[in-house]
C-alpha positions in Angstrom: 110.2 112.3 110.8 113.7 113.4 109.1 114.6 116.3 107.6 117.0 116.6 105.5 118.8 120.0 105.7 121.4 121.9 103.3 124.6 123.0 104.1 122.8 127.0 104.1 120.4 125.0 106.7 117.1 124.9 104.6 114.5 122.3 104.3 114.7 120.7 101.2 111.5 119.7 101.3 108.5 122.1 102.4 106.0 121.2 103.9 104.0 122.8 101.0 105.6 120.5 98.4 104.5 117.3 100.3 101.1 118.7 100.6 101.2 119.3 97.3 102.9 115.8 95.9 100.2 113.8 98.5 97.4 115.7 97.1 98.3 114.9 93.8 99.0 111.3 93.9 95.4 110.9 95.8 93.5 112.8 92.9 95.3 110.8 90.0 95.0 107.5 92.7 91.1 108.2 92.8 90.9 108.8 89.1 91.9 105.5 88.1 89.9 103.6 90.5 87.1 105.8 88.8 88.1 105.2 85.4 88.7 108.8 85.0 85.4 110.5 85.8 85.3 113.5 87.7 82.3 113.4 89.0 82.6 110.1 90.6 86.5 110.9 91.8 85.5 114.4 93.3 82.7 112.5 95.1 85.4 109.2 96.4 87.6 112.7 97.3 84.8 114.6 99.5 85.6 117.3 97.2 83.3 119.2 94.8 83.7 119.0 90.9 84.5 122.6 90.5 87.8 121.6 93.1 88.4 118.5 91.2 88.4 120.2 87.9 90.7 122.8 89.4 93.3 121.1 91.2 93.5 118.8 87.8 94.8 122.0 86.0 96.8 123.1 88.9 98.6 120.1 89.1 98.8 119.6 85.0 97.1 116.2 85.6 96.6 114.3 82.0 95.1 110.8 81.2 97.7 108.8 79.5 97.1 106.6 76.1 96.1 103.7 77.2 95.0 104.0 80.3 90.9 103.3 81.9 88.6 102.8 79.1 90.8 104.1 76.1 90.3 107.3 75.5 92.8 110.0 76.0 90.8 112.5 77.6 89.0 113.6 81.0 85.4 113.0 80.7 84.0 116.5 82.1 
């Protein structure tokens, strides 16, 4: 693994930022392949629904137009 460090000798990248870029690529990743239910995600996941339905606001995670079964929303 390489870090890249600034001139002032920071990380650039924290290891909470990765956590936190991984965690949401593999919530949105299992959303597709669920066609955008929750229920069925959170359970791909081995997380709960209540976690599912929080880390989806933490992480401002939106359906796009278009994309699944054609509706523009989360099915709850």
């Amino acid at each position: 693994m390489v870090l890249a460090i600034t001139p002032t000798g920071d990380v650039m990248d924290s290891l909470k930022e990765k956590i936190r870029d991984l965690e949401r690529v593999e919530i949105l990743n299992a959303l597709r392949q669920c066609e955008w239910v929750m229920a069925r995600a959170a359970r791909m996941l081995g997380i709960t629904e209540r976690m599912i339905g929080y880390k989806i606001k933490k992480y401002g995670i939106r359906k796009e137009a278009g994309e699944g079964t054609g509706t523009a929303h989360l099915r709850w």
